[in-house]
Each structure stands twice: as structure tokens, then as C-alpha cells.
C-alpha positions as CSV (number, residue, x, y, z in Angstrom):
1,X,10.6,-8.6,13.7
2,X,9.1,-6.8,10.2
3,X,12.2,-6.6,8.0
4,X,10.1,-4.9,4.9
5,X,6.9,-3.3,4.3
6,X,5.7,-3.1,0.5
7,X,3.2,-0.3,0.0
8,X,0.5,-0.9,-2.5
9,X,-0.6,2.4,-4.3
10,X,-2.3,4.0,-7.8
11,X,-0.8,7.1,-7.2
12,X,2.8,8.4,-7.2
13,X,2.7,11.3,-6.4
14,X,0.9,11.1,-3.0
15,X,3.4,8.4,-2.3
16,X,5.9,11.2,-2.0
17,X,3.9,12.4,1.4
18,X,4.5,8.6,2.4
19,X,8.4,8.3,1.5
20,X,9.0,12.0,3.6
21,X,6.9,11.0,6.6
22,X,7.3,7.5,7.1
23,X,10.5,5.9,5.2
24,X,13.1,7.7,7.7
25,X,11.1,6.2,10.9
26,X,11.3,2.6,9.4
27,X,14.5,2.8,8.3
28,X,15.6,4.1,12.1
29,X,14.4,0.7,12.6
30,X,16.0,-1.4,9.9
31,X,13.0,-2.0,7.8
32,X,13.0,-1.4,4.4
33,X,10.0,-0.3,1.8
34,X,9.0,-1.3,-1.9
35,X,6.4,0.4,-3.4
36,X,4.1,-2.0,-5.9
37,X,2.5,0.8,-8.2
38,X,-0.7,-0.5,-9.4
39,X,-4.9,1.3,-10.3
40,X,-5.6,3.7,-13.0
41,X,-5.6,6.8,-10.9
42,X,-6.4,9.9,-12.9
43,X,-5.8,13.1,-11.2
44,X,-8.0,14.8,-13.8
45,X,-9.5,13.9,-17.1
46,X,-5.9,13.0,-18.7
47,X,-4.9,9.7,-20.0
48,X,-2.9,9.1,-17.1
49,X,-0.7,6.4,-17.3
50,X,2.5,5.0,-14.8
51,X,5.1,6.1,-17.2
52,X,8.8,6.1,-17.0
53,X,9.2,9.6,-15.5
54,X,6.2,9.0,-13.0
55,X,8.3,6.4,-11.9
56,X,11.2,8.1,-12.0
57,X,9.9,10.8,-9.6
58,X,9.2,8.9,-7.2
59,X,12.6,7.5,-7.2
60,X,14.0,10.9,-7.2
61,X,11.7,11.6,-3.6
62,X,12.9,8.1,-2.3
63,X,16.5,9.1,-3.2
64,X,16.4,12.7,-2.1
65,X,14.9,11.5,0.9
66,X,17.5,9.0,1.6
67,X,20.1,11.4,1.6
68,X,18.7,13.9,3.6
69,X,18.5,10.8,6.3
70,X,22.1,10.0,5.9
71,X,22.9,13.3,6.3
72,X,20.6,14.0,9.8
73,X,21.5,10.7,10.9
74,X,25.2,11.2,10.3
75,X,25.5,8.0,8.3
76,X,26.7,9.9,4.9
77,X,30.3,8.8,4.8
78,X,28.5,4.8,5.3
79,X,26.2,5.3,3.0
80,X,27.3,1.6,0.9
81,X,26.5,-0.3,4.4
82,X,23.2,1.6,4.8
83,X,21.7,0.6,1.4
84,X,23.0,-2.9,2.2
85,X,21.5,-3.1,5.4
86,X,18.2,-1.8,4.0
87,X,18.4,-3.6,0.5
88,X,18.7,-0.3,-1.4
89,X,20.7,-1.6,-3.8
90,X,19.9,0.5,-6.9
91,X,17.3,3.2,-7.6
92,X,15.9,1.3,-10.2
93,X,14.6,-1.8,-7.4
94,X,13.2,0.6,-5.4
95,X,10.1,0.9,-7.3
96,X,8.7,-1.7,-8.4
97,X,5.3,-1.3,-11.3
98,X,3.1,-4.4,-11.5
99,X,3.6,-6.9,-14.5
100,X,0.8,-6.3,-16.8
101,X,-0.5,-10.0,-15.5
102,X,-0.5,-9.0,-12.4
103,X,-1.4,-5.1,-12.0
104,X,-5.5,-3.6,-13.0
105,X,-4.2,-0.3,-15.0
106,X,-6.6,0.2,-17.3
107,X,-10.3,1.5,-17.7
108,X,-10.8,-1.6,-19.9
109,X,-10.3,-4.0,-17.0
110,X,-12.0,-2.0,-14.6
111,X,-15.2,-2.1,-16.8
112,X,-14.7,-5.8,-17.8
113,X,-14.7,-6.3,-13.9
114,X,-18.0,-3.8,-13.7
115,X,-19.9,-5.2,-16.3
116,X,-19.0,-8.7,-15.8
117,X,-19.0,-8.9,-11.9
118,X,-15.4,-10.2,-12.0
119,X,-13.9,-7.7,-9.8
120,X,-13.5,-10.8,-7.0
121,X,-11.1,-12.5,-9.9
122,X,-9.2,-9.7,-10.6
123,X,-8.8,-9.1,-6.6
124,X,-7.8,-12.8,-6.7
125,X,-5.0,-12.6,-9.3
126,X,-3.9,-9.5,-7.9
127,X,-3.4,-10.8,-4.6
128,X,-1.7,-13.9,-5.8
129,X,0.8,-12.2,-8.0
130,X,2.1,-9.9,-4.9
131,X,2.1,-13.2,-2.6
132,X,4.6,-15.1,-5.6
133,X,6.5,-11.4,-6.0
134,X,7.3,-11.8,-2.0
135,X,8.0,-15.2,-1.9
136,X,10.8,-15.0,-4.8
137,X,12.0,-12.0,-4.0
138,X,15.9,-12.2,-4.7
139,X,17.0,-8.9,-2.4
140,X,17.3,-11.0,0.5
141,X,13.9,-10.6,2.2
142,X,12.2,-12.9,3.9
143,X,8.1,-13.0,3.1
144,X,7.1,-14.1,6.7
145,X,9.2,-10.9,8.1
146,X,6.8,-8.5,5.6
147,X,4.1,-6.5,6.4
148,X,1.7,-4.9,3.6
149,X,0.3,-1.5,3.5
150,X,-2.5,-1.5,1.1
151,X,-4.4,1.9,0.0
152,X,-8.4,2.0,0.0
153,X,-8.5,4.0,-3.4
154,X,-7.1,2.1,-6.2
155,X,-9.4,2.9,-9.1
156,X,-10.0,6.7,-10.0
157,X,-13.8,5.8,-10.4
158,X,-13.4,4.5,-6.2
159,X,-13.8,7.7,-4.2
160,X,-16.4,9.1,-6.5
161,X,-18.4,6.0,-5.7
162,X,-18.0,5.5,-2.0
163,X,-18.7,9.3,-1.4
164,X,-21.7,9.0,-3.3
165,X,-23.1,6.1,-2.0
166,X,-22.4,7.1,1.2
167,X,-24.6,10.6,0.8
168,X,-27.4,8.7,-0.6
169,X,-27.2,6.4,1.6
170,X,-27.6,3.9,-1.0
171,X,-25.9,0.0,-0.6
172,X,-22.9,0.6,-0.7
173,X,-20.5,0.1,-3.4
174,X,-17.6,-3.0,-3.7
175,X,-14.3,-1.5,-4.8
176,X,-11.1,-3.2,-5.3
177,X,-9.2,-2.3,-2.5
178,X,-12.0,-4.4,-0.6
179,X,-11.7,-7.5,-2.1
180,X,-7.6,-7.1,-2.6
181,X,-7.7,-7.1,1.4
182,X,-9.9,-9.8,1.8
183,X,-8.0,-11.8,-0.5
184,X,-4.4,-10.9,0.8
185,X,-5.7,-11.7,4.8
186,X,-7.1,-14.5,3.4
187,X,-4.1,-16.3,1.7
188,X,-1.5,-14.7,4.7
189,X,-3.7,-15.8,7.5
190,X,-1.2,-18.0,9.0
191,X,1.4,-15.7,8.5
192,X,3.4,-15.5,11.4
193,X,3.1,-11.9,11.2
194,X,-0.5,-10.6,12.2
195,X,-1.5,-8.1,11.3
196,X,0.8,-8.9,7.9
197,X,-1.8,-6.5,5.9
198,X,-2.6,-3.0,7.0
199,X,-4.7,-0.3,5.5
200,X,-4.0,3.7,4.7
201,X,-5.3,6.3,2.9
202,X,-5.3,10.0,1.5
203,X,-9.0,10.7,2.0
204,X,-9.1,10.3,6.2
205,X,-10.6,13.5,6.7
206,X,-13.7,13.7,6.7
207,X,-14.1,10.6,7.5
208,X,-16.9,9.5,5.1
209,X,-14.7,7.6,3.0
210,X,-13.2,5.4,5.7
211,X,-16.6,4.6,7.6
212,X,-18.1,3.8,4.2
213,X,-15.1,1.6,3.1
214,X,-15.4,-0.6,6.2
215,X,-18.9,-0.7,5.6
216,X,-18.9,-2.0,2.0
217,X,-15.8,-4.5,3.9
218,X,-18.3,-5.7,6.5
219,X,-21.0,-6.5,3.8
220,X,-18.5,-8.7,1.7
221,X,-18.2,-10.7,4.3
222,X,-14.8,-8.8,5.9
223,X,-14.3,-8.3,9.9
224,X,-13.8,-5.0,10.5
225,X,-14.3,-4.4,14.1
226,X,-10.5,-4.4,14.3
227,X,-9.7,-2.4,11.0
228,X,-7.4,1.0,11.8
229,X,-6.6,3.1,8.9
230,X,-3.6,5.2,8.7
231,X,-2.8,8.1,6.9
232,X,0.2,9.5,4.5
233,X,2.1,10.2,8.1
234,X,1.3,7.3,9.9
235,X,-1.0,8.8,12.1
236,X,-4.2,6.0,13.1
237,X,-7.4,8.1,11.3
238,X,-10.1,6.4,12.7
239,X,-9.5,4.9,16.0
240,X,-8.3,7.2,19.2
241,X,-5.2,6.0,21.6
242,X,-3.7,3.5,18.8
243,X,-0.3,3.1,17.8
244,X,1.1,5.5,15.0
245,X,1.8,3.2,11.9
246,X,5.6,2.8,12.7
247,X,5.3,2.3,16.4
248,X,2.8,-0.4,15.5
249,X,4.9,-1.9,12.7
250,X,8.3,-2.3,14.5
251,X,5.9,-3.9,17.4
252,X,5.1,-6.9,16.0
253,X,6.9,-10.2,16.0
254,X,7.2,-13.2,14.1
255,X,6.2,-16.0,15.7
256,X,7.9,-19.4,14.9
């Protein structure tokens, strides 16, 4: 069975609809979460950068969150043998920002990867460095028991693009989150978990966004006849009488 599902993101605040919706559910089930924070999402024209009290907010959701399950579930007075159970053994491994070898957080590398056509490598090095952080994982985890959740937007300049390739109707646009998944289902496809990488998103509704990623998937050379994308509550966005993103996790087993 899925023991832990790490969540690839840019943006920590619209994590916090994830950690409300969904983190209860899987930890019903036993399964933990990490949350990889990676992208150079800008919510406006700031400087945004993942700083310490970005971070730290999201902690605060995960932890507030945490409680408030103890406390509905009844489990307050266990709480030691919960966080055991679930490997939350401190706030501070909860979250878990990128390596600067490993992570794309600046403009710089997302022109380089523009300019230079390189976006392929970086997808590459990306994908290898959360495959090595899952295989030497130290918190007792187990990399063939993992499933991960990977966002479509990455880059701040991503939904910008797809929406407006999509009106013009122009070929569409290659964005990170493309090559990052064809790279990841490439390197876990014999996984004994399958699917072991899943796809959600904010921007489900309309549904431009989502038709027009699995477009620009399909003309990398991705199969996406089978791609369902979830939203921040689990709920399947494109695809009717599917599995709610939980249901679907806790589903699937390993197979020796």
C-alpha cells in the first residue's frame, strides 16, 4: 500500500487548501505527506522568493491542521504515537525546500532554459534529484510505497502561456511541469506502484488550462489518454465517475 505522498508545488500558500482538504483523509489512512517547494511563483510583480516565514506558514497550516485532527479524531492525548506512525517527527521535516542543485527558483534559470532550449535538462535534474531525495530518505519511508503529486503550474510565466496559446490557438507551449512528469514516469516506470506520479492543480475551472496542458503533454511525446487531474480537494477535474484523489491513492498496491 502508499505509505507517503510528496507533493511538488511553487506556491505555499495554495498548498494550505491542500493540507485542510486532503492531509486529514490520508492520514485516516496512515499515509503521510512532504511537501518539496520548488518554481518561482509570483503572485504579483514582487520579488517573491520561498523564504523562511513562507516556509514557516505552511508549517503553521500543516501543524494547526494536525491538531485539529487529533482533536476530531480523538487521538490528542496519543499525539507522540500519531507523529510516529505518520513520520511527523518535527515541524521543521515537514517541509522540505529544494537544494539549490536540485530546485528551478529563479527567473535566471527559467530564461537560460527559454533562451537556450534546456528546459528538458533542467526537467532531467529536477526529476533526478527528487528520485535520490526518496531513495535516501532517513524517516523511515520506503520509495516503492510513494506516490508523487506534481502541480501543472510551476513557473509564474506557465499559466500566462498556456492560456494564451490556448486562445490563439497557436502550438502550444512546453512548460516545466510537462517535461518534470515525463521525466519522473519515465525513471519510476517499473515502480511497483502505478500510477507512482499523479497530477493537480489550482486552475481546473475553466478548464482551458488542463485541456491545453495535456495537449502540449501529447505533443512531447506524453500519453495522455489516461491523465486525471485533481484539484486542491481531491476532487478528479477533468474526467467524470473517477476516484476522488484519496480514494484513488489508498487503492493502489505495491506489487512485489
Amino acid at each position: 500500500m502508499v505509505k507517503r505522498v510528496i507533493w511538488i508545488d511553487d506556491d505555499e500558500s495554495a498548498m494550505k487548501a491542500v493540507i485542510q482538504n486532503i492531509f486529514p483523509q490520508l492520514w485516516d489512512k496512515e499515509i503521510s505527506s512532504e511537501i518539496y517547494i520548488m518554481g518561482d511563483y509570483a503572485p504579483s510583480e514582487l520579488n517573491y522568493e520561498h523564504d523562511e516565514n513562507s516556509i514557516n506558514n505552511v508549517n503553521q497550516a500543516i501543524y494547526q491542521t494536525f491538531i485539529n485532527y487529533l482533536i476530531n479524531s480523538k487521538l490528542i492525548n496519543q499525539e507522540d504515537d500519531v507523529r510516529k506512525k505518520l513520520y511527523l517527527l518535527g515541524l521543521e521535516n515537514i517541509v522540505n525546500d529544494f537544494h539549490k542543485e536540485v530546485r528551478v527558483a529563479s527567473n535566471k534559470d527559467y530564461l537560460i532554459c527559454q533562451t537556450a532550449g534546456s528546459i528538458h535538462d533542467i526537467a532531467n535534474k529536477t526529476a533526478n534529484g527528487i528520485i535520490n531525495a526518496m531513495k535516501s530518505d532517513d524517516e523511515g519511508h520506503n520509495s516503492d510505497e510513494t506516490v508523487i503529486m506534481l502541480d501543472l503550474v510551476l513557473l509564474k510565466h506557465d499559466y500566462e502561456a498556456l492560456r494564451k496559446h490556448y486562445e490563439s490557438h497557436e502550438k502550444v507551449v512546453t512548460v516545466l511541469s510537462m517535461e518534470l512528469y515525463k521525466e519522473l514516469i519515465d525513471l519510476l516506470s517499473n515502480s511497483p506502484i502505478q500510477p507512482s506520479v499523479m497530477l493537480y492543480s489550482t486552475f481546473v475551472i475553466p478548464t482551458d488550462v488542463i485541456n491545453n496542458w495535456i495537449k502540449g503533454y501529447s505533443d512531447i511525446g506524453g500519453e495522455p489518454s489516461d491523465l486525471i487531474i485533481y484539484n486542491r480537494e481531491g476532487k478528479p477535474a477533468n474526467k467524470d465517475n473517477e476516484k476522488e484523489l484519496v480514494e484513488k491513492i489508498a487503492s493502489l498496491e505495491v506489487k512485489k
